[in-house]
C-alpha positions in Angstrom: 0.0 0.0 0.0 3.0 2.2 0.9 4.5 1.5 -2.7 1.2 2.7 -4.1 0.9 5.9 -2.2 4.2 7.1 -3.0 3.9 6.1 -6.5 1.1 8.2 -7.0 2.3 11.4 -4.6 5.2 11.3 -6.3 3.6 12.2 -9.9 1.7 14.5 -8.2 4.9 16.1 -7.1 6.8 16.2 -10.4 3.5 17.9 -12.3 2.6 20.5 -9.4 5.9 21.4 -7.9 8.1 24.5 -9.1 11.9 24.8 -9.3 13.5 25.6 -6.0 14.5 29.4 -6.8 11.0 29.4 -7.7 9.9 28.3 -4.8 12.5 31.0 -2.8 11.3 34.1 -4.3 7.9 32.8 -4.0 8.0 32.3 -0.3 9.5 36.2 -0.4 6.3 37.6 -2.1 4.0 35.5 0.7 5.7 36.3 3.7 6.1 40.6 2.4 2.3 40.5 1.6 1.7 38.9 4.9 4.1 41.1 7.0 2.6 44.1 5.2 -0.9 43.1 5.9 -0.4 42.8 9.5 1.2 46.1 9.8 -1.3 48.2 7.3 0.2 51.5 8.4 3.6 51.0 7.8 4.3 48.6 4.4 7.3 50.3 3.5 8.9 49.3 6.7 8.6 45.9 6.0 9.9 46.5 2.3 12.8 48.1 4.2 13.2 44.9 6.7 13.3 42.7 3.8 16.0 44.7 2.1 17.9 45.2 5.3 18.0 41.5 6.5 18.9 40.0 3.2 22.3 40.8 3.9 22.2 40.4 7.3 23.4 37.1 7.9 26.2 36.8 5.7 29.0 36.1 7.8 26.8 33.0 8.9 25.7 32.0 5.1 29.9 31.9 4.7 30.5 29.8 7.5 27.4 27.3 6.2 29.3 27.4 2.7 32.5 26.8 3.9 31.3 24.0 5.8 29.3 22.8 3.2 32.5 22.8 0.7 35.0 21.8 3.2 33.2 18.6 3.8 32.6 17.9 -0.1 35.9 18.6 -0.6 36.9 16.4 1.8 34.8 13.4 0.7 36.1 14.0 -2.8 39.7 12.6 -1.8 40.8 9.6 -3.5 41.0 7.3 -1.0 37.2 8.3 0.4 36.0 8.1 -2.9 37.5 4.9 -3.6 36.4 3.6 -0.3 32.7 4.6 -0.9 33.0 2.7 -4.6 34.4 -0.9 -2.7 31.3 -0.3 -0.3 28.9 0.4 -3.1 29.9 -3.3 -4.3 28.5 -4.9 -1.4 24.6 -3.5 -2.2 23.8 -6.3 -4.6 19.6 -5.7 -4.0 17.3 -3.2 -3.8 16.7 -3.8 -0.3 20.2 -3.6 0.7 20.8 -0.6 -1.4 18.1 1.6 -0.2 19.1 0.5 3.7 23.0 1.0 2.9 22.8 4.2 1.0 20.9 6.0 4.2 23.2 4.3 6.6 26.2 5.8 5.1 24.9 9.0 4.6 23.6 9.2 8.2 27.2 8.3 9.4 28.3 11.3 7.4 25.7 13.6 8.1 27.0 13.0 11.7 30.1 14.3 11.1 29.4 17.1 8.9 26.6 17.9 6.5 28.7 19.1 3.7 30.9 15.6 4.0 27.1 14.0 3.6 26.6 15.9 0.6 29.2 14.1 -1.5 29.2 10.8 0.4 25.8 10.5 -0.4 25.8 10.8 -3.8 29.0 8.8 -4.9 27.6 6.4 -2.8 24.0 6.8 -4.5 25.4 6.8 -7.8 27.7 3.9 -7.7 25.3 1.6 -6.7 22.7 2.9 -9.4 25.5 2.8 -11.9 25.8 -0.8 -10.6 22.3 -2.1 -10.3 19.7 -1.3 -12.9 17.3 -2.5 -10.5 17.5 0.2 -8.2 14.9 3.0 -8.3 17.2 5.9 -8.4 15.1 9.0 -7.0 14.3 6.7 -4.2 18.1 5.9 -3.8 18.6 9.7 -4.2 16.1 10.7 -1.6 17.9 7.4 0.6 21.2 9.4 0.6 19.2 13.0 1.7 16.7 11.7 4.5 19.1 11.5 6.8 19.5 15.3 6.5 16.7 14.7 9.6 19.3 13.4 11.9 22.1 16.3 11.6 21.0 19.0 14.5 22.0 15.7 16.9 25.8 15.4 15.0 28.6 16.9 15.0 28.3 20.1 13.0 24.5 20.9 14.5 24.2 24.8 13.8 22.3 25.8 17.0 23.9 23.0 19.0 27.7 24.3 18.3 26.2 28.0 18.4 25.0 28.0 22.1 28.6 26.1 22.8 30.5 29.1 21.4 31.4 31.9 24.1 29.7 34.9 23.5 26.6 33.7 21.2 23.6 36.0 21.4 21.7 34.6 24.0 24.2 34.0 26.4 23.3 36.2 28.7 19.8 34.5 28.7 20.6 31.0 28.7 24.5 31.0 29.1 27.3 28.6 27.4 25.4 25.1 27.0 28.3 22.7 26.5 27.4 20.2 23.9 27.1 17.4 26.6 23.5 18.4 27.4 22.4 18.8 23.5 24.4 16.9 20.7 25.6 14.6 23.2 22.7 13.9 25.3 20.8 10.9 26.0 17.3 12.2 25.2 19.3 13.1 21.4 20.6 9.9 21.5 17.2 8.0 21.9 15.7 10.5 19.3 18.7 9.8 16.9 18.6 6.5 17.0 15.3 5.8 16.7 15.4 7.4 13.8 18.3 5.8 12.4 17.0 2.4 13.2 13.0 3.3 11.3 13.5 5.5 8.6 15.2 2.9 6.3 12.3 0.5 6.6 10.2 2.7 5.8 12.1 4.0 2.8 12.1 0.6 1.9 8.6 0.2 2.3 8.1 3.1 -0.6 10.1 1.1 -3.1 8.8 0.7 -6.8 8.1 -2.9 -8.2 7.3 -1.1 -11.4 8.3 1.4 -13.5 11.6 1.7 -12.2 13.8 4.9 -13.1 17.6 3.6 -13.3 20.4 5.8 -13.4 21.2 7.7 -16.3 25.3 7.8 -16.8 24.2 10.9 -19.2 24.2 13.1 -16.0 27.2 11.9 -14.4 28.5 15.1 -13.0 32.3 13.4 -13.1 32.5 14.2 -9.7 36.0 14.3 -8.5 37.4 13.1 -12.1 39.3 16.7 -12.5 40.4 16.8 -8.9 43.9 14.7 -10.2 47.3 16.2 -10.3 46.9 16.8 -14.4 50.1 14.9 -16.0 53.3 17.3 -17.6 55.8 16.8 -19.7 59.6 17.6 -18.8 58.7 20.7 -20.9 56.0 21.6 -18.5 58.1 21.2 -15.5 58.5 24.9 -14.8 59.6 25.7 -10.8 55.8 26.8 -11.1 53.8 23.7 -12.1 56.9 22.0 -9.6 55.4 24.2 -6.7 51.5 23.7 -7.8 51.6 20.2 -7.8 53.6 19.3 -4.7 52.4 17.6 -2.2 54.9 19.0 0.5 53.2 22.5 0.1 49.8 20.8 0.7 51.1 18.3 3.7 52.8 21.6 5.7 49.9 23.8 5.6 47.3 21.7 6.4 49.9 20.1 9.0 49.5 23.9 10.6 45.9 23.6 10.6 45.6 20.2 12.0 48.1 21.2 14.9 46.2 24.4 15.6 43.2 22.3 16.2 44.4 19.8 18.1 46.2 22.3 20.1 42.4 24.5 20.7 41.1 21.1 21.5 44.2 20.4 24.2 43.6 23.3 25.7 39.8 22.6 26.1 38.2 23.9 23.3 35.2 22.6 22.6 33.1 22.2 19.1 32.2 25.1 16.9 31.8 26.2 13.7 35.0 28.0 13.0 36.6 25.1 14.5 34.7 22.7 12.4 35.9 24.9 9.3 39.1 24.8 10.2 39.6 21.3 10.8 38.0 20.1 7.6 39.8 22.4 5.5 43.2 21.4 6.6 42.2 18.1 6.3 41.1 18.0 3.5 44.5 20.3 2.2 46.5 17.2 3.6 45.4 14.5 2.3 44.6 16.0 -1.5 47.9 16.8 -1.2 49.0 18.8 -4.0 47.3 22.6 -4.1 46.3 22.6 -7.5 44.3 18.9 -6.5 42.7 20.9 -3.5 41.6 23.8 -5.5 40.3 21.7 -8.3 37.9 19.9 -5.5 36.9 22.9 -4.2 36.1 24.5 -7.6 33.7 21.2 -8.3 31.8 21.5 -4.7 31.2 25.9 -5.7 29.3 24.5 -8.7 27.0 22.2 -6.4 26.7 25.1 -4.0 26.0 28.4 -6.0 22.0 27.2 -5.2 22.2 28.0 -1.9 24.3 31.1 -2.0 21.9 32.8 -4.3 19.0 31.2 -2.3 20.6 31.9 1.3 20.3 36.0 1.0 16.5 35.7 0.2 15.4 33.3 2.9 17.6 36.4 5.6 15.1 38.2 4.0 11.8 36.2 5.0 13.9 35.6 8.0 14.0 39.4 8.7 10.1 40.0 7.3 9.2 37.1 9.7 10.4 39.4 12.4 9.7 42.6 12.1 5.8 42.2 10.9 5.5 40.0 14.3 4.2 37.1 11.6 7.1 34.4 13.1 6.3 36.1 16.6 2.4 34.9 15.8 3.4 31.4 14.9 6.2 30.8 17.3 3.7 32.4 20.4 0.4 30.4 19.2 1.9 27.1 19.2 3.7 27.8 22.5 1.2 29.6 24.5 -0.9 26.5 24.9 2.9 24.8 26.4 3.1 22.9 29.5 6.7 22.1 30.9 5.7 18.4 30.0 4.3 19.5 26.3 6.6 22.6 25.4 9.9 20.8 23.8 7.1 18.8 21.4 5.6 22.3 20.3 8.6 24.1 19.8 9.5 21.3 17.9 6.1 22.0 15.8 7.0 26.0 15.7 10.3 25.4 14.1 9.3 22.9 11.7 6.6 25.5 10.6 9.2 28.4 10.4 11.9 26.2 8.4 9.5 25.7 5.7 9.5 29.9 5.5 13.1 30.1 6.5 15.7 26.9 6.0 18.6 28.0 7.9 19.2 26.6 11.3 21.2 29.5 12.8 19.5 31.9 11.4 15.7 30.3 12.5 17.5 30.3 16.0 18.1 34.0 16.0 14.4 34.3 15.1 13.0 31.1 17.4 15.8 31.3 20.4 14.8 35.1 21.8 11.0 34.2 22.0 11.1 30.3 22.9 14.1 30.4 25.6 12.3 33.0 27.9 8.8 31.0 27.6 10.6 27.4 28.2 12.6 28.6 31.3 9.2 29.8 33.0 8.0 26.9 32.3 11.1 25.5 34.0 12.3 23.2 31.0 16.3 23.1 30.1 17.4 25.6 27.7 19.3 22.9 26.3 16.4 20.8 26.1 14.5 24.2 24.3 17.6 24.6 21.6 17.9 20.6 20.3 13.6 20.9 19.8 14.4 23.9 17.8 17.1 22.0 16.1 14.7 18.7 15.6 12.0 20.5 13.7 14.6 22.6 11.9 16.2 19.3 10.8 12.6 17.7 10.1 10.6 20.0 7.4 14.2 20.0 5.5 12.9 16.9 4.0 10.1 19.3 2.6 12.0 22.4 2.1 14.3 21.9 -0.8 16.4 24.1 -0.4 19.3 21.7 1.1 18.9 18.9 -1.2 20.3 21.3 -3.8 24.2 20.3 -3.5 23.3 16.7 -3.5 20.6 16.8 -6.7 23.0 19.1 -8.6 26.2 16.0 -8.1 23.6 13.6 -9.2 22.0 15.3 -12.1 18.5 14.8 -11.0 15.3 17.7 -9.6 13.7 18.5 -6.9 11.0 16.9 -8.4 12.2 13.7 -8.6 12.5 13.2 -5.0 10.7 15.7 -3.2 7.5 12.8 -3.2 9.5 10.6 -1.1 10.7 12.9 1.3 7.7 14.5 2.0 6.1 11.1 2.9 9.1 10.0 4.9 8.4 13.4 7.1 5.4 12.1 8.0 6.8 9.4 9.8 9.7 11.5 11.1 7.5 13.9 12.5 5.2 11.5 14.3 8.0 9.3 15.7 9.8 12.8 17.0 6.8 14.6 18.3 6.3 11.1 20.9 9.5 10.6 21.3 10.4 14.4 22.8 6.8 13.9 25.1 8.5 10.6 26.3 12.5 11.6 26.9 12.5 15.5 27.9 
């Protein structure tokens, strides 16, 4: 019955649904009509808001993308790459395939998103490449679910943002070490729960009909110009000599990998500058040569430019939401009915709501985390507690928003369209299992 329904929703998806910068600057023109029909006197002001904030979080939308690109870069290293292939081998049937390919990714979505983004979808499109069987949207949408799971890993915006010294609301909440969110056992149960349903249920969607293989035709190549390119004695100018040297490459991201083990030594703990930071060295190490690094780099901008021409316009709905008092309205109805028993399930509700408007999980904090810290603490639940629900229903409506399957579709060649049926189904589930599961654990 399962296969049938998201046969069907899927069609639906691919006739009805627009492109994603569609969808982007659509969202702009509802939220400014909205914002300016709840503040009739004043329309210009919102105008202005929208203007202002689209640029406001652009220091943030550079640490996302360098996070993002570090990571792909990363998982674009030959040895990675070639591990995923050997792995890809073992997925001989659809059942296996579907299972494996989320398993992976969720392993790298706990480590870093932007690592996910490329382990995904070599590992994705080396088994489709391999098995004709395979329904590869599905597969696709496999290697992106577990986009769900990554506010309880390792790079988890709002978890590594309340663990930096000095973050906005410190003086509210203080420092929350990431022992009482990523780390904690009520994220733990959550996480793997999670990890443990969503690939039966995935499963449980799988075509016995019409199946859509992959199509080498949109092989992006991914890594293929990432090699040292060959030169002849002729070409072996002190410049080329320098370019393609692995010594250059080994000593400065040997710098970088001291420096962080050196912040960590000295009791450091995890944020996003030192999540940059330690990606990028590592990923200058063990590329080795500069020209290999850059090369890497330049392949993972091309997957990215979606979301740096999106990011700017969602600061701006971000901005609209708050200044018209139209995220205060959501955020405050869904709370106000709150008990310190109910109030981590219902922010969790709020800030699946607010992603649809605005995907960014820092930047829904500095909208969500002034209005829901306050409310929670009276209530007398764990600002900790308040921050990771934030974090869950930021992480949840993902798999409705497209805005972060972008990097991953654009590797694999496919749409939005082609996998946006699946994920929204899969939320479903997510969203049921999370909403008992924060009742039961916080």
């Amino acid at each position: 019955m399962l296969t049938k329904v998201a046969d069907k929703f899927s069609e639906i998806i691919k006739k009805y649904l627009p492109d994603a910068f569609v969808i982007a600057v659509g969202m702009t023109i509802l939220v400014i009509v909205l914002g300016i029909l709840m503040n009739l006197n004043s329309p210009m002001e919102i105008v202005k808001a929208w203007g202002d904030g689209f640029w406001k979080y652009l220091g943030f939308t550079m640490q996302m993308v360098l996070m993002l690109m570090t990571g792909m870069v990363l998982a674009a290293v030959p040895g990675v790459r070639n591990f995923l292939q050997s792995i890809a081998s073992w997925a001989s049937t659809p059942k296996k395939a579907y299972v494996m390919t989320f398993l992976v990714s969720a392993a790298a979505y706990y480590i870093n998103w932007g690592l996910a983004v490329v382990v995904g979808a070599i590992f994705a499109r080396e088994i489709g490449r391999r098995n004709s069987s395979i329904h590869f949207p599905l597969l696709v949408a496999a290697a992106y679910a577990p986009t769900t799971l990554y506010t309880a890993g390792l790079s988890s915006s709002i978890g590594l943002t309340i663990a930096t010294p000095g973050h906005f609301l410190a003086e509210q909440m203080g420092v929350i070490p990431t022992s009482e969110t990523i780390f904690s056992a009520p994220t733990i149960i959550i996480l793997l729960t999670l990890v443990i349903t969503m690939p039966i249920f995935i499963y449980l969607m799988a075509p016995k009909k019409n199946i859509v293989s992959f199509n080498p035709g949109v092989d992006k190549g991914l890594g293929s110009d990432t090699e040292t390119v060959a030169t002849t004695e002729l070409e072996l100018t002190p410049a080329s000599r320098m370019e393609n040297s692995k010594l250059v490459g080994w000593i400065i991201g040997g710098i970088g990998i001291i420096y962080v083990v050196y912040e960590f030594a000295t009791g450091r703990g995890l944020d996003l500058n030192i999540i940059n930071i330690t990606f990028l060295s590592l990923g200058l190490f063990f590329h080795g040569s500069l020209m290999r690094f850059y090369s890497a780099f330049r392949n993972a901008a091309e997957s990215i430019s979606p979301l740096i021409l999106q990011f700017p316009f969602y600061a701006g709905i971000i901005a609209v939401l708050s200044s018209s008092g139209l995220g205060e309205l959501i955020i405050r109805g869904i709370s106000s009915i709150g008990t310190a028993d109910t109030f981590p399930m219902l922010t969790y509700w709020a800030a699946g709501i607010v992603n649809i408007l605005a995907p960014s999980g820092g930047g829904q904090w500095a909208l969500q985390g002034p209005l829901q810290v306050p409310a929670g603490m009276a209530l007398g639940v764990d600002p900790g507690a308040i921050a990771m629900a934030v974090g869950w229903g930021d992480a949840w409506t993902n798999l409705i928003q497209p805005f972060w399957a972008l990097p991953i579709l654009g590797v694999v060649g496919l749409g939005i369209k082609d996998i946006m049926g699946y994920c929204i189904l899969l939320s479903v589930w997510v969203g049921f299992i999370t909403s008992v599961l924060l009742l039961m654990v916080y």
